[in-house]
C-alpha positions as CSV (number, residue, x, y, z in Angstrom):
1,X,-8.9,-37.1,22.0
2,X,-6.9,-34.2,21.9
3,X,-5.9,-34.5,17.7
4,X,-9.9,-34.4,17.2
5,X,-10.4,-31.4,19.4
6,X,-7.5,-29.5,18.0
7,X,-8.8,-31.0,14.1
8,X,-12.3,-29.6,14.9
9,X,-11.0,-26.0,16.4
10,X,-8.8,-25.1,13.3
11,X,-11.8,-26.4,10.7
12,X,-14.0,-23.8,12.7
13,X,-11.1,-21.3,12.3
14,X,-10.8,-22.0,8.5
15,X,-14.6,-21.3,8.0
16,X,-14.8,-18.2,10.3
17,X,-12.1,-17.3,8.2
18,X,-13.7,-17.8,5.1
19,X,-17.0,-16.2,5.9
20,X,-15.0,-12.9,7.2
21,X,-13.5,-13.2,4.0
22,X,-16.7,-12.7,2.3
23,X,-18.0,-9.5,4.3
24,X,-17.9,-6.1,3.7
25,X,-16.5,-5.9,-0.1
26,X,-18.7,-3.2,-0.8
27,X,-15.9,-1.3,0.6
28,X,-13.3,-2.6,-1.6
29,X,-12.5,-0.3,-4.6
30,X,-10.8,-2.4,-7.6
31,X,-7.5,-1.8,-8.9
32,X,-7.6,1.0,-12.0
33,X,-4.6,0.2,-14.7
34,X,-4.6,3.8,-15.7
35,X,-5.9,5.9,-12.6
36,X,-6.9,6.9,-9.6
37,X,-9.2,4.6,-7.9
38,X,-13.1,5.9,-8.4
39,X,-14.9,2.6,-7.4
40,X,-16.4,1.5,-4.3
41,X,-17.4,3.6,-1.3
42,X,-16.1,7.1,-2.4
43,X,-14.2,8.3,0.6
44,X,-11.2,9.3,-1.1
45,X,-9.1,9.9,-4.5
46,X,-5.6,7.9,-4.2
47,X,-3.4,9.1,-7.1
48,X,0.1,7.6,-7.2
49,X,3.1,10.7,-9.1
50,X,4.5,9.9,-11.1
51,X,2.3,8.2,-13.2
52,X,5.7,6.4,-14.5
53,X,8.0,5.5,-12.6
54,X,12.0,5.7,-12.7
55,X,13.7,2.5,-11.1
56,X,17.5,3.7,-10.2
57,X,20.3,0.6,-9.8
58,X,21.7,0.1,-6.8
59,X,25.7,-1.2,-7.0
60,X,25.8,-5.2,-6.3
61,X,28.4,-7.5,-6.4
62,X,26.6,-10.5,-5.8
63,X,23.7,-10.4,-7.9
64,X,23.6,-12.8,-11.4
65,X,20.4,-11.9,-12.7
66,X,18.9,-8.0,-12.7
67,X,20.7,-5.8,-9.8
68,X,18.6,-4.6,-6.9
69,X,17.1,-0.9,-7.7
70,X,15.0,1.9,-5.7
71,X,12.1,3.6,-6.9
72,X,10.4,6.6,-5.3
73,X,6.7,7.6,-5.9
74,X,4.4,9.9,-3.9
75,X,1.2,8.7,-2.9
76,X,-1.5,11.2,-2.4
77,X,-4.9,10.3,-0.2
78,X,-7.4,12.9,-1.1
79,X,-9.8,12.7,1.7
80,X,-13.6,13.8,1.0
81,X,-14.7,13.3,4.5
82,X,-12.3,12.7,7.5
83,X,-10.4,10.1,7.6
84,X,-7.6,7.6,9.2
85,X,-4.9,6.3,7.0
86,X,-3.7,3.2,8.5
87,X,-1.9,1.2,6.2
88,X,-0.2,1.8,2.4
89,X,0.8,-1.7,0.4
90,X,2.9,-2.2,-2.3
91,X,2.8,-5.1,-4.8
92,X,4.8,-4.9,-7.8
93,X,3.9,-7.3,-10.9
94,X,6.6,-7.8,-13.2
95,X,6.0,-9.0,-17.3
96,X,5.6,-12.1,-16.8
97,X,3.0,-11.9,-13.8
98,X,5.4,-12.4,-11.4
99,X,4.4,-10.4,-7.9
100,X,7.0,-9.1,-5.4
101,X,6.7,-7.2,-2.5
102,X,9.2,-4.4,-2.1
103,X,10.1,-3.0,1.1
104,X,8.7,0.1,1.2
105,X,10.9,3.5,3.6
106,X,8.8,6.0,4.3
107,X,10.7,9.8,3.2
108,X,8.4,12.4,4.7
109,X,5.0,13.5,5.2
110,X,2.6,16.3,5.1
111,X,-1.2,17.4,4.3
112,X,-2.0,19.9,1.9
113,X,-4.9,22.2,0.7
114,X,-6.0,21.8,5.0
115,X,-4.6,22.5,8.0
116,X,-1.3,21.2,7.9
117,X,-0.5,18.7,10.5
118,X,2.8,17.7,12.0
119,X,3.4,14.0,11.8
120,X,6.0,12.8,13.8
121,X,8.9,10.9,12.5
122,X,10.2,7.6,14.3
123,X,13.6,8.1,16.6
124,X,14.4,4.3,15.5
125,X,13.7,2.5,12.8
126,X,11.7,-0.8,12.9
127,X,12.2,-3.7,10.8
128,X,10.4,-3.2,7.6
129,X,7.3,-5.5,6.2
130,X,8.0,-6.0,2.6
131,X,5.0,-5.0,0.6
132,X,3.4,-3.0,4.0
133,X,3.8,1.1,5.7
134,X,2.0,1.4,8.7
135,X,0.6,4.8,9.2
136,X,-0.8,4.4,12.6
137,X,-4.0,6.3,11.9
138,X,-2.9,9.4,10.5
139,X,-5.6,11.8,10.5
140,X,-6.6,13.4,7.0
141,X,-9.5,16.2,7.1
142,X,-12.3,16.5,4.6
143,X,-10.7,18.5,1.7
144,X,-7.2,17.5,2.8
145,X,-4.7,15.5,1.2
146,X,-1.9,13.4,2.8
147,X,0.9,13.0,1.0
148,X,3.7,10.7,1.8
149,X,7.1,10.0,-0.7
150,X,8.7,6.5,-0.3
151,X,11.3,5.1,-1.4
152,X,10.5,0.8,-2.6
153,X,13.6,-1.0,-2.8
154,X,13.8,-4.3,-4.9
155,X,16.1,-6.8,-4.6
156,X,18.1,-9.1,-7.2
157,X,16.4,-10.9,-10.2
158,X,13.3,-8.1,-10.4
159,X,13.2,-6.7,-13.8
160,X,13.6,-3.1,-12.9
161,X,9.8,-2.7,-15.1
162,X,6.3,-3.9,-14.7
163,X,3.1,-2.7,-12.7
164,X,3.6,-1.2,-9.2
165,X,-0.2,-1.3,-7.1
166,X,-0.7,1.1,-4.5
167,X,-3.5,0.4,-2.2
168,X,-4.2,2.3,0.8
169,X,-6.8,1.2,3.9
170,X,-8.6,4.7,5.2
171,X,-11.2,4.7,8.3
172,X,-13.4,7.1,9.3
173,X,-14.8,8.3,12.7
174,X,-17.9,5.6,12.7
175,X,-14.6,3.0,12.1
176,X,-15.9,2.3,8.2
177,X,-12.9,0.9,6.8
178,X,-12.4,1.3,3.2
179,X,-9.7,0.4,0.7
180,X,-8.5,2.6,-2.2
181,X,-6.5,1.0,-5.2
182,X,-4.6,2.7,-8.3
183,X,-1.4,1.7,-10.3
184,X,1.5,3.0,-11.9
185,X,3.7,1.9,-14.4
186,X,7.8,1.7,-13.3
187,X,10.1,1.4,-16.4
188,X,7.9,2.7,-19.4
């Protein structure tokens, strides 16, 4: 008896998870392979600098295929009504469609062009989710742009060039949550 009860709660799971799937991807703004993201819900302008990226080795001893490497990028919310950030992700494709998620270290962070608001930085730091920056609802004003410099770091056996996605998920005050894609290109 309890096999069919537990059989019958996680089907219900899998379709309430499917049909939550399926709402609200009005709000979803497609990937751009040259761009900012224009699509969707126009909330915001997410522009990724630079538009090509530099991947810089890191020294490894152990590696037998291509040797870890770092790259930094900026990635600039331009808000057009206030906003949240809560989250940034990071998927890399490599040539031969290959995707990785690197682990991405936040460097600093600042808002422009607005009233510039202190964002406080973390006494320790907690374990990194490849492919994931929380921003714990960072507050962006209409006009204002956020703009926050990582640093990715990749691991052995990624080719240090391929497509680098840069989505990020924004709120605003009536808790519409939208998210913004764009791309940029590491290694030419």
């Amino acid at each position: 008896m309890p096999s069919r009860a537990s059989t019958y709660a996680l089907t219900f799971l899998l379709m309430a998870s499917c049909a939550a799937s399926a709402c609200d991807t009005d709000y979803i703004a497609d990937a751009s392979l040259t761009g900012p993201s224009t699509t969707g819900r126009f909330v915001a302008i997410l522009t990724v600098e630079p538009a090509s990226l530099t991947a810089v080795s890191r020294a490894s001893s152990t590696c037998r295929a291509d040797a870890p490497f770092d790259v930094r990028v900026n990635v600039n919310v331009r808000a057009r009504r206030d906003l949240f950030i809560h989250d940034i992700g990071f998927e890399f494709v490599d040539p031969s469609n290959r995707r990785v998620l690197p682990i991405p270290y936040p460097v600093t962070t600042e808002v422009k062009d607005s009233v510039l608001l202190p964002v406080p930085l973390p006494t320790t730091h907690p374990i990194p989710f490849p492919g994931e920056a929380t921003m714990a609802n960072v507050p962006v004003p209409a006009g204002g742009t956020l703009t926050t410099p990582f640093r990715l770091q990749f691991d052995c056996g990624v080719p240090a060039r391929g497509t680098l996605f840069v989505s990020v998920e924004t709120a605003d005050a009536d808790g519409t949550v939208v998210v913004v894609r764009t791309s940029a290109q590491i290694g030419g």
